[in-house]
C-alpha positions as CSV (number, residue, x, y, z in Angstrom):
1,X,34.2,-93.5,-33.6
2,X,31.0,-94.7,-33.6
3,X,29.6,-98.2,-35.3
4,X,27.7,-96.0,-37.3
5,X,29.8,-94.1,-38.5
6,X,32.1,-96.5,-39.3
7,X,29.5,-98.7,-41.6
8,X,28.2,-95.8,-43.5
9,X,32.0,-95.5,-44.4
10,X,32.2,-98.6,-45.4
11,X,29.7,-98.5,-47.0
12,X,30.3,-95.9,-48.9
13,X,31.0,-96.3,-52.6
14,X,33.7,-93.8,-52.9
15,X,35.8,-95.5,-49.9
16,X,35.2,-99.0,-51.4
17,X,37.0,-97.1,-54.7
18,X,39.7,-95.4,-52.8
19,X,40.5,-98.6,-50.8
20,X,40.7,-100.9,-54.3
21,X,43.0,-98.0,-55.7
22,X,45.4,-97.7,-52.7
23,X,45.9,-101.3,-52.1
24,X,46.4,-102.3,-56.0
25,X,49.0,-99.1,-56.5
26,X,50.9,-99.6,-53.3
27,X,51.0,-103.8,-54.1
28,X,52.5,-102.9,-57.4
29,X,55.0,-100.6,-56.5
30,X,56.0,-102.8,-53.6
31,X,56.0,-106.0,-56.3
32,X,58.4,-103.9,-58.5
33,X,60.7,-103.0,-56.0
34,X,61.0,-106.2,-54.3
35,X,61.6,-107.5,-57.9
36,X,64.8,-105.3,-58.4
37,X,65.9,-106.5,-55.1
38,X,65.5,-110.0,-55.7
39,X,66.9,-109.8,-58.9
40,X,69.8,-107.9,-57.6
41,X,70.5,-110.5,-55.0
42,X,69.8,-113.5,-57.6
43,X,73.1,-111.8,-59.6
44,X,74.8,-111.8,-56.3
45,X,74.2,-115.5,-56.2
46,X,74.5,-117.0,-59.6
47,X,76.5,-114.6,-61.4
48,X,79.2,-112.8,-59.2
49,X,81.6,-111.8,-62.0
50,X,79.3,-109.8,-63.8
51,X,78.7,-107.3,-60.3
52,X,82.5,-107.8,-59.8
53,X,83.3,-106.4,-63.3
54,X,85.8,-103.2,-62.6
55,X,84.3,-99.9,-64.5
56,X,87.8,-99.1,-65.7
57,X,91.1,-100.5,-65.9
58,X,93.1,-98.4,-63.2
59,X,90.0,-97.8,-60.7
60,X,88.5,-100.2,-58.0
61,X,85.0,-99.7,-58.2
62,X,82.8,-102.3,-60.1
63,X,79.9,-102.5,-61.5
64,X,77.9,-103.6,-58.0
65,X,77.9,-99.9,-56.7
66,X,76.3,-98.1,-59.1
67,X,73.7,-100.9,-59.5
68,X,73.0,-100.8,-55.5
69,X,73.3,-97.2,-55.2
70,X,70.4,-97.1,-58.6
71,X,68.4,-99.2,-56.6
72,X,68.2,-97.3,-53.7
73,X,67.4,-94.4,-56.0
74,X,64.6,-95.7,-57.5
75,X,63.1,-96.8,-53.9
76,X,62.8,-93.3,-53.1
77,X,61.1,-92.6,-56.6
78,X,58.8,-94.6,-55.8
79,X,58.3,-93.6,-52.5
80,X,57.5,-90.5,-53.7
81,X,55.4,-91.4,-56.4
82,X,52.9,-92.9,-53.9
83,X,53.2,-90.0,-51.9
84,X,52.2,-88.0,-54.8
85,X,49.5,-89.7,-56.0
86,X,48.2,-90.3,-52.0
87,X,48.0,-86.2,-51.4
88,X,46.6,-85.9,-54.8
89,X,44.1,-88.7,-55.9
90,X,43.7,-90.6,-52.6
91,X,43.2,-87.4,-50.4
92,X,40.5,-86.2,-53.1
93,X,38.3,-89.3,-52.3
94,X,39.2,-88.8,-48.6
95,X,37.8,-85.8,-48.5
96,X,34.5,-86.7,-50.3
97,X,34.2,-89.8,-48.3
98,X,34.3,-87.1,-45.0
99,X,31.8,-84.7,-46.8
100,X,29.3,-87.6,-47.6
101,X,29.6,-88.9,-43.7
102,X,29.8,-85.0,-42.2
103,X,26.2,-85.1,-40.7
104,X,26.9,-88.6,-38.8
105,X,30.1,-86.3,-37.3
């Protein structure tokens, strides 16, 4: 890629909007999921009986499992949610950003 080409991207209004969206979205899914982590991990450590709590009287599974397993499940969520809004929003401003630079191609 040329220099350019490069700073008429940059300089582009549209990519200066699409990089502010991407990199506030993706910093506040990535703070909410490190928050259930850490507050996951922060029961491990200051409050073991509440994960240790069995689900029934006659079983062996506690409480922890479905917990961990839920966290997992909302990673993917929201892995998928950014995915989403990435081919949708994100690939919209891409694709104007590559129309407004097509004659420096």
């Amino acid at each position: 890629m040329n220099e350019e080409l490069a700073e008429r991207i940059k300089a582009n209004p549209k990519y200066k909007e699409l990089v502010s969206k991407r990199t506030s979205f993706a910093l506040k899914l990535g703070f909410f999921v490190l928050a259930i982590f850490y507050a996951f991990i922060l029961v491990i450590a200051f409050d073991k009986e509440l994960l240790a709590t069995k689900l029934s009287d006659a079983g062996v599974m506690t409480i922890a499992f479905p917990v961990a397993a839920a966290i997992i499940v909302i990673s993917f969520i929201t892995t998928l949610i950014y995915v989403r809004r990435a081919n949708g929003e994100f690939e919209d401003l891409t694709d104007a950003i590559r129309e407004d630079v097509k004659d420096a191609l």
